[in-house]
DRENDO-1510 file (C-alpha; in Angstrom, 1 decimal, always signed):
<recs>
REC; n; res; u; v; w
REC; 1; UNK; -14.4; -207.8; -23.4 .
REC; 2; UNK; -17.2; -210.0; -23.4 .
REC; 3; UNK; -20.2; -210.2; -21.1 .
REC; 4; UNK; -23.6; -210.4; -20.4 .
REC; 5; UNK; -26.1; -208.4; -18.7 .
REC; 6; UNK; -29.2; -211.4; -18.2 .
REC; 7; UNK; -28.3; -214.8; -16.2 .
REC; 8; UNK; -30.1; -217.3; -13.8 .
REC; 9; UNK; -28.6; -219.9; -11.6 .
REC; 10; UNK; -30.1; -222.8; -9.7 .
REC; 11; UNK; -29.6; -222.1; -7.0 .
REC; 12; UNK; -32.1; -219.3; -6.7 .
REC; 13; UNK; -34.2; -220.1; -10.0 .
REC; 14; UNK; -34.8; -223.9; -8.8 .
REC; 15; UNK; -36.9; -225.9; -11.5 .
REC; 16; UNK; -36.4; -223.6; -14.1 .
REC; 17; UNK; -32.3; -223.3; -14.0 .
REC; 18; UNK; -29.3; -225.8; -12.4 .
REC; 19; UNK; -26.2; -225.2; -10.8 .
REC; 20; UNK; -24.6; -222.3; -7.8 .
REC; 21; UNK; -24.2; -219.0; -8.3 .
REC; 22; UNK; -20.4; -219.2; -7.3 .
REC; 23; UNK; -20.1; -222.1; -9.7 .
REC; 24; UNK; -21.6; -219.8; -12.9 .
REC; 25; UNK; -19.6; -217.0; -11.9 .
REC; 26; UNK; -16.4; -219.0; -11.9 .
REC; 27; UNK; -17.2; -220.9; -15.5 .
REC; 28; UNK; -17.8; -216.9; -16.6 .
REC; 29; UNK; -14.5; -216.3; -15.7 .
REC; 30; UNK; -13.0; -219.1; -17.2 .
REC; 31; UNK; -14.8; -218.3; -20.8 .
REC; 32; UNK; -13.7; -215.1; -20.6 .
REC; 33; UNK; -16.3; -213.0; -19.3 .
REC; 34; UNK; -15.4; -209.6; -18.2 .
REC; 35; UNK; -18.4; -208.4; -16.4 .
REC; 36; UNK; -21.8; -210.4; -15.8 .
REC; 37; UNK; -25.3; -209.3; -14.6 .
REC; 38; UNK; -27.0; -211.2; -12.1 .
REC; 39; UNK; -30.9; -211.3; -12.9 .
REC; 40; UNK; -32.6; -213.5; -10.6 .
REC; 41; UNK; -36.6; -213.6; -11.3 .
REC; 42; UNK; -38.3; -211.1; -8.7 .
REC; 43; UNK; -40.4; -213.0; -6.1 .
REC; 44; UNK; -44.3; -213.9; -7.9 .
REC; 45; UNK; -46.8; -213.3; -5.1 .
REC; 46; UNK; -50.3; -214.7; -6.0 .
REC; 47; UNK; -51.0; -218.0; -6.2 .
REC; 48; UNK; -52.3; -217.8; -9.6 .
REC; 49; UNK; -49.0; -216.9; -10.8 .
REC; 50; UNK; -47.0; -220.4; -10.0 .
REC; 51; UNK; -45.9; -222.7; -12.2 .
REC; 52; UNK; -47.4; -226.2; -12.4 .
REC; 53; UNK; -44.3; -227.5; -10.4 .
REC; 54; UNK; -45.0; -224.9; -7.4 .
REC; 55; UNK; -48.5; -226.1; -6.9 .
REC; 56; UNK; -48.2; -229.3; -4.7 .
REC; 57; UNK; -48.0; -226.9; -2.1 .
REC; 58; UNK; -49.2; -223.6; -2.9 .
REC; 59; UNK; -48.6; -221.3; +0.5 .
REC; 60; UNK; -45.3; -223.0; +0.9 .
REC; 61; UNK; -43.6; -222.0; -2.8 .
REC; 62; UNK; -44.8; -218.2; -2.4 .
REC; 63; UNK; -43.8; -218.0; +1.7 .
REC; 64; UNK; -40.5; -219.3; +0.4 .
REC; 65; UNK; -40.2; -216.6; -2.8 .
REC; 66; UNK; -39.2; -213.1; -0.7 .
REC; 67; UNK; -36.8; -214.8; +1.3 .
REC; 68; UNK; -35.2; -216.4; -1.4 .
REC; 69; UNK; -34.6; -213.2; -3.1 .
REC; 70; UNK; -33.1; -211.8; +0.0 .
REC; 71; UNK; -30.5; -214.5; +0.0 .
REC; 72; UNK; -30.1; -214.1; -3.3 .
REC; 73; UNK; -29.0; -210.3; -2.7 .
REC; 74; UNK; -26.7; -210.9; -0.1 .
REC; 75; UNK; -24.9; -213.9; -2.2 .
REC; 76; UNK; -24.5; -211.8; -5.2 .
REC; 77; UNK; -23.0; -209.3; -2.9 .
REC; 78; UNK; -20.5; -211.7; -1.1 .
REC; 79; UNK; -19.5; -212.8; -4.6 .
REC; 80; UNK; -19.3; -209.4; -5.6 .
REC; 81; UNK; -16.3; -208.7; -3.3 .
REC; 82; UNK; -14.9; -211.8; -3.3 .
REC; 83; UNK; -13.9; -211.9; -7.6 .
REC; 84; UNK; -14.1; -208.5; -8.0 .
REC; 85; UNK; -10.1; -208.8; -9.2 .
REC; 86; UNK; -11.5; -211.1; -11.8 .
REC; 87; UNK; -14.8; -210.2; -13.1 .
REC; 88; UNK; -16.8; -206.9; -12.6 .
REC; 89; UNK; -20.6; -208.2; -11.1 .
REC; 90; UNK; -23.7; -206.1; -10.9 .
REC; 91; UNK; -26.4; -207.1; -9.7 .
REC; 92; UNK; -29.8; -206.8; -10.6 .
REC; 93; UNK; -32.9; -209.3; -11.0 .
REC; 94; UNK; -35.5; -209.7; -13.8 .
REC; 95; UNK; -38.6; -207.9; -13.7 .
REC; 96; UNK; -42.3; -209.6; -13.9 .
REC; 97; UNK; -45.3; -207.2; -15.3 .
REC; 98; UNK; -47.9; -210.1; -15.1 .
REC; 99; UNK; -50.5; -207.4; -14.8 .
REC; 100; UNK; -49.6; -204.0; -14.4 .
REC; 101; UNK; -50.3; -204.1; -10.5 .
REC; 102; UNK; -46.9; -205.6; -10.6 .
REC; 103; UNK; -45.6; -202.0; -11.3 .
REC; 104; UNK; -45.2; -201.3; -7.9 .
REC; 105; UNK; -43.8; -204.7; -6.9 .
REC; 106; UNK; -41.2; -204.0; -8.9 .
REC; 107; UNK; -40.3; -200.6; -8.1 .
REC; 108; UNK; -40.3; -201.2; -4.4 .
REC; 109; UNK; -38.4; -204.3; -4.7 .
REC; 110; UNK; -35.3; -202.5; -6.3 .
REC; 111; UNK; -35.7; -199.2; -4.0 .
REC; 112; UNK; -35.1; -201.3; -0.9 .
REC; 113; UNK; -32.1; -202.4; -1.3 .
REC; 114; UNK; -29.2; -200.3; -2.3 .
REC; 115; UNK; -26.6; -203.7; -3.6 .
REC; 116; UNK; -29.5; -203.9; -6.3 .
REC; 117; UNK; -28.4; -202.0; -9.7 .
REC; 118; UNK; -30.2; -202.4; -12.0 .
REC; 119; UNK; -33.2; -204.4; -13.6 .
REC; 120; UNK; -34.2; -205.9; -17.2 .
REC; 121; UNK; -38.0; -205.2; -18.0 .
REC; 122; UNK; -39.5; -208.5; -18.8 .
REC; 123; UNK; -43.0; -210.1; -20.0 .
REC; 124; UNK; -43.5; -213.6; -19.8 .
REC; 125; UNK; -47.2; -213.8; -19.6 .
REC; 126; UNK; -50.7; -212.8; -21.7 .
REC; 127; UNK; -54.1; -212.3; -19.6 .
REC; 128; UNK; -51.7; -213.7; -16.7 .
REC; 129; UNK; -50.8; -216.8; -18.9 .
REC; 130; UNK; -46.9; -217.9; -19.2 .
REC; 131; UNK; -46.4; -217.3; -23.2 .
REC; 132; UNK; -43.1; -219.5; -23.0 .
REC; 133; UNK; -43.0; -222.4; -20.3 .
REC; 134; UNK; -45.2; -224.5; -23.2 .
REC; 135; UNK; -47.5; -225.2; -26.0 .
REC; 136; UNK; -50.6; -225.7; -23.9 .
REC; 137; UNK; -50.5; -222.6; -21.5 .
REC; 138; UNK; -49.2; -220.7; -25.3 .
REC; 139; UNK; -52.3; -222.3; -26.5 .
REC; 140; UNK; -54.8; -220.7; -23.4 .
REC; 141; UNK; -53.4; -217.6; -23.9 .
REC; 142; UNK; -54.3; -217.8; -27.7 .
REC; 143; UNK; -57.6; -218.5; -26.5 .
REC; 144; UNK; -57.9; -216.1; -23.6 .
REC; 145; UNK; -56.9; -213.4; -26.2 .
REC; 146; UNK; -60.3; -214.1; -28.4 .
REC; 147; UNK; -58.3; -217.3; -30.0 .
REC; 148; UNK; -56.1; -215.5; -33.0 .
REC; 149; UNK; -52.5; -215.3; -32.7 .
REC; 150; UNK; -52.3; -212.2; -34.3 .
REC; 151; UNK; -54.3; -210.7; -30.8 .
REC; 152; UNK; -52.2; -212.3; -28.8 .
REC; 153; UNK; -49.3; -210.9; -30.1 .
REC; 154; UNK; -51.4; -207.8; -30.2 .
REC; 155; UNK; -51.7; -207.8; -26.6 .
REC; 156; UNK; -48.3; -208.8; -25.9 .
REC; 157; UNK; -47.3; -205.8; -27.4 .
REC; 158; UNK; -49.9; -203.9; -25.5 .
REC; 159; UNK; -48.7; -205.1; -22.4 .
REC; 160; UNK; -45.1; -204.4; -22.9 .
REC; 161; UNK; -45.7; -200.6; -23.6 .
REC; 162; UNK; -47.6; -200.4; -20.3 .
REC; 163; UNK; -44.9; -202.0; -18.7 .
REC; 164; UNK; -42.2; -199.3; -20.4 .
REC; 165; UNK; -44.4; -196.7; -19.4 .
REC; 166; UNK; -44.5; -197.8; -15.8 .
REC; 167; UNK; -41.1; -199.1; -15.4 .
REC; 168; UNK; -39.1; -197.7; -17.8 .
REC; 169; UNK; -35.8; -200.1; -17.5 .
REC; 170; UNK; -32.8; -199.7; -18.4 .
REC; 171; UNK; -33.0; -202.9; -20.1 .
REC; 172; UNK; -35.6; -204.5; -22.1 .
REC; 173; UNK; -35.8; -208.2; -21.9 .
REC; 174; UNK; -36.3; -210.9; -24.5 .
REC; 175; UNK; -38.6; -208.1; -26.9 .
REC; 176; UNK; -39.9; -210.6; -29.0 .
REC; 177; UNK; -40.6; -213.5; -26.2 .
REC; 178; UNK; -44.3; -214.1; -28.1 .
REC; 179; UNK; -42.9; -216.0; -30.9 .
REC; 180; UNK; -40.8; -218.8; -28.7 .
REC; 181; UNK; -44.2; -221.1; -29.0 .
REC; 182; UNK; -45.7; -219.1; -32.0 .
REC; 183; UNK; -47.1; -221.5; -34.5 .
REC; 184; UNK; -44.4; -219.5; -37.2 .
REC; 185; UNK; -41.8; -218.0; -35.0 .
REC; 186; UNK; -39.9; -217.3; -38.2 .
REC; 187; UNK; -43.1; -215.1; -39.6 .
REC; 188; UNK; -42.3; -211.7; -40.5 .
REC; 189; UNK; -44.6; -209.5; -38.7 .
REC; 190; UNK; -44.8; -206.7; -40.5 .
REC; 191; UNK; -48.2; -208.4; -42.4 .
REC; 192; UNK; -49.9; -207.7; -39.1 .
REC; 193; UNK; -50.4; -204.2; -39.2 .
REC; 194; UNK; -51.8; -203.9; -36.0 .
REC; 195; UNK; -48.8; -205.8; -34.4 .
REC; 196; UNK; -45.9; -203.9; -36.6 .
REC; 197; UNK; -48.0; -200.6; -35.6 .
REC; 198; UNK; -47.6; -202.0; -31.8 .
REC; 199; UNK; -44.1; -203.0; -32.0 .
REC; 200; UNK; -43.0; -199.3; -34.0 .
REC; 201; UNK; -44.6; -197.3; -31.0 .
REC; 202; UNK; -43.4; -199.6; -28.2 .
REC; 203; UNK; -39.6; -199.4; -29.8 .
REC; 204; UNK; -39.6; -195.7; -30.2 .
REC; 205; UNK; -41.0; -195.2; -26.6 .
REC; 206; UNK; -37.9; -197.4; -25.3 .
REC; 207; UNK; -35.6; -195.4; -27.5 .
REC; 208; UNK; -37.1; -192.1; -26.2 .
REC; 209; UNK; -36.3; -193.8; -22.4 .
REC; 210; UNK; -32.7; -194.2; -23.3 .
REC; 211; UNK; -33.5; -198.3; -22.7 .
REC; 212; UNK; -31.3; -201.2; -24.1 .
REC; 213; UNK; -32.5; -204.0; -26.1 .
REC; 214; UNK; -30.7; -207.2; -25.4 .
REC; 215; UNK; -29.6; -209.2; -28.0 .
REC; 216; UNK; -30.9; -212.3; -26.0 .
REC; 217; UNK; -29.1; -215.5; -27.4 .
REC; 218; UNK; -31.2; -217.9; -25.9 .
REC; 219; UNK; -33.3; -217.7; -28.6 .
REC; 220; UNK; -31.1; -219.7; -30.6 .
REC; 221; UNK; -30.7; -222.6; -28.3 .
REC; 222; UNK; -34.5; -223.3; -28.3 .
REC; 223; UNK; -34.2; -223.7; -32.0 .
REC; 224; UNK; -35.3; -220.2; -33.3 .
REC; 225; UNK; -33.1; -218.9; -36.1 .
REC; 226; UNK; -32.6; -215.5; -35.0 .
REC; 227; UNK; -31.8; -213.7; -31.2 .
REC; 228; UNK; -34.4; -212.0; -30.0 .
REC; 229; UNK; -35.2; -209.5; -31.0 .
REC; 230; UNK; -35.7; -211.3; -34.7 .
REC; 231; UNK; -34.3; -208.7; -37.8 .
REC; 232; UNK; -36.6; -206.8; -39.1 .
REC; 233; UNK; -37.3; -205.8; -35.2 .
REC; 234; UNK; -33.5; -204.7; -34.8 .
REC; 235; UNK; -33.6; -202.7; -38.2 .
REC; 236; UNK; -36.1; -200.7; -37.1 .
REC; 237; UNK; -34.8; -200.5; -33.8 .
REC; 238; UNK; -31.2; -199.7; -35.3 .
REC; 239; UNK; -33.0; -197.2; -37.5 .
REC; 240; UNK; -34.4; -195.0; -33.8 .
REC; 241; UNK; -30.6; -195.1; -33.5 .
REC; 242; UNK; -31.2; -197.8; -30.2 .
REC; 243; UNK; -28.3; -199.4; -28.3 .
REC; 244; UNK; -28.1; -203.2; -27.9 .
REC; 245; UNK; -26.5; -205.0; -25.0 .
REC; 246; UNK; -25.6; -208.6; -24.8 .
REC; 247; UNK; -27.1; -211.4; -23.2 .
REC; 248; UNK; -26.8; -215.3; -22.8 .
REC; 249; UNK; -30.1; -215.9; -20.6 .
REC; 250; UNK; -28.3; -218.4; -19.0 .
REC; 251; UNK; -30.1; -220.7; -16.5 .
REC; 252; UNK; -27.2; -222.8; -15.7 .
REC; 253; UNK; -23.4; -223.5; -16.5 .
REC; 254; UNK; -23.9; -225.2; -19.6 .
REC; 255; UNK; -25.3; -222.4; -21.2 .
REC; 256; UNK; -22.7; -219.5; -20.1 .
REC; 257; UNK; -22.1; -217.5; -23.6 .
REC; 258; UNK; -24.6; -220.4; -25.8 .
REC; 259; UNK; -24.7; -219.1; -29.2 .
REC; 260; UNK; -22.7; -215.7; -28.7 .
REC; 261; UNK; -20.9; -216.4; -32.0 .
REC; 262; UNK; -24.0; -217.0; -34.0 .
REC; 263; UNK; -25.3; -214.0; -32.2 .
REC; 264; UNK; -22.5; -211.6; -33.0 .
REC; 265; UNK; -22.6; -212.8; -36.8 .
REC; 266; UNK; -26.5; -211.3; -36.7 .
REC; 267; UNK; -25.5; -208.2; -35.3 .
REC; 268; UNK; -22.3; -208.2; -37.6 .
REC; 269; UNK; -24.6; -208.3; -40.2 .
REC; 270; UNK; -26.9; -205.5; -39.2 .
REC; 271; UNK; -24.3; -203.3; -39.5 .
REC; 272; UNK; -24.1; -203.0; -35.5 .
REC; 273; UNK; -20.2; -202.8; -34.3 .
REC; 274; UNK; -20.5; -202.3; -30.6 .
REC; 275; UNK; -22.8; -203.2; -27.6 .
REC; 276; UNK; -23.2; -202.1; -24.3 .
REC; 277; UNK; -23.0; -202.6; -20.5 .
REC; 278; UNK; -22.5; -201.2; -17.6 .
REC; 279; UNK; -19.7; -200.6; -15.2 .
REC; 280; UNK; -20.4; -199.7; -11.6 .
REC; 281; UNK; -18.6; -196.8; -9.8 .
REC; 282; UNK; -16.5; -197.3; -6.7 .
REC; 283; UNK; -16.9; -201.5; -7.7 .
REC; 284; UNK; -17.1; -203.4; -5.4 .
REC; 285; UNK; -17.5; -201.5; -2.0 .
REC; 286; UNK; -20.1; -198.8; -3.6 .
REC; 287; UNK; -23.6; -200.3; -2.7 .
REC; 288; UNK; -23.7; -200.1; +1.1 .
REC; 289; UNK; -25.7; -197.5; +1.9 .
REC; 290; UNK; -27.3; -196.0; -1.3 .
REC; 291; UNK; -26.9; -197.6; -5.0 .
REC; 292; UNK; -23.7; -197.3; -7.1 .
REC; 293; UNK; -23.5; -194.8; -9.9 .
REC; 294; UNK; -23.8; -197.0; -13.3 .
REC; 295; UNK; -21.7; -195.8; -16.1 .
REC; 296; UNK; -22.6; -196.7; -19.5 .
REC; 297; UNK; -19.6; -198.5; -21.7 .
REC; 298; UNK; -19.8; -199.5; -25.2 .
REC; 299; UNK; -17.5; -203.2; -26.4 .
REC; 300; UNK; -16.8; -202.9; -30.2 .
REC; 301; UNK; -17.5; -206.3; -31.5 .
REC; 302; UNK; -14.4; -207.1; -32.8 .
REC; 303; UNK; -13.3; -207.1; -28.3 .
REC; 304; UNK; -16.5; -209.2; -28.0 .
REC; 305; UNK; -15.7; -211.5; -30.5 .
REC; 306; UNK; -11.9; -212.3; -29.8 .
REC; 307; UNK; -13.2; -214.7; -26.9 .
REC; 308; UNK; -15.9; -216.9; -29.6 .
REC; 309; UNK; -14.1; -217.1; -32.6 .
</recs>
């Protein structure tokens, strides 16, 4: 059974992703996809939190952020019903800690509505800077961080933990993010101690919290060798005895499943033979009126694999 538990479409991630969220679903189906999770990005609310393509018109991109998200909910819900014969959907959205006055934000957002299941626990920024959209805003928050990389990385980590402390998902997104525009994303960062001390505590607070780590393939398709998280992360994670659940990241059709053999092989060579995702109770007409029950199921990776050999 194959899967994965982190996707974006177009449709609802404009600028940043392409296609419709009926046309992604459909293509999962075709590839062989047995469940997928829905994980639109939560609405930003501060204008110094757009991106450089939201700021032509400032008031308009956050006025049109909410609503979006409510459409977003009520699509994944239609779709929900309407291929739940083909392909089991839960839906859920990625999580933004900015800051951690976004702790709130986030917890409100998914106890309102009771379609949403779930949510993967995300960073994308340092001192309020995007650490992935490119080199220069990478770059500021080098600088903003007292210009070392190894603080940044520091801070990162420092950062995530208050995040895992305050939200406590059930997922953990993209651990590693920091290294995407690193200027070694291949270094092994066990020579920073201060970083591998950071990384240890922050790992066996997410294993204490019964949290996944996603192997998050996209990684590999913006040239890295290695998913996140990179290997001597999952050893140690492996050695807490943590669970790993798949992910694509996708931001569009073409990259539905990008990389999952390469991604399987790593794990494969961990020693890792199953990963896991949910399955929602009562699918699809739990959800109405209070949240579905989530059930945890584990894929060997010999299932996962049969579909990208």
């Amino acid at each position: 059974m194959a899967f994965t538990m982190h996707s974006h479409s177009g449709q609802f991630c404009p600028g940043h992703a392409a296609d419709e969220l009926e046309d992604i679903i459909k293509h999962a189906i075709s590839v062989g996809y047995k469940t997928i999770g829905l994980t639109e990005h939560m609405p930003r609310y501060e204008e110094r939190d757009l991106y450089p393509e939201e700021l032509d018109d400032p008031k308009a991109s956050l006025a049109v952020l909410p609503p979006r998200h409510n459409a977003y909910i009520l699509e994944a819900r239609r779709l929900q019903n309407a291929y739940a014969s083909q392909i089991h959907i839960i839906i859920g959205f990625e999580a933004e800690f900015i800051r951690p006055s976004f702790a709130p934000l986030v917890q409100n957002l998914f106890a309102e509505s009771p379609h949403l299941d779930y949510f993967i626990g995300s960073l994308h920024h340092v001192h309020s800077i995007p650490i992935d959209f490119d080199k220069a805003m990478y770059a500021a928050a080098v600088k903003a961080a007292g210009g070392s990389e190894e603080r940044v990385y520091e801070d990162y980590y420092d950062l995530q933990y208050e995040m895992l402390k305050a939200l406590k998902p059930r997922i953990v997104g993209h651990f590693d993010l920091i290294r995407l525009m690193s200027e070694e994303p291949g270094r092994d960062v066990r020579q920073w101690e201060g970083v591998w001390q950071r990384i240890k505590r922050n790992l066996e607070y997410a294993a204490e919290i019964g949290a996944w780590l996603e192997c998050n393939t996209s990684a590999l398709r913006k040239g890295l060798a290695e998913p996140y998280p990179c290997r001597v992360i999952s050893e140690q994670w492996l050695q807490l005895g943590g669970k790993f659940t798949m992910s694509d990241d996708s931001h569009g059709l073409a990259q539905v499943a990008t990389n999952y053999s390469r991604a399987l092989t790593f794990l494969e060579s961990l020693g890792v033979e199953q990963v896991w995702t949910f399955q929602r109770q009562g699918h699809p007409e739990a959800g109405e009126v209070t949240k579905a029950a989530l059930t945890d199921v584990s894929v060997s990776l010999k299932e996962f694999r049969q579909h990208f050999l």
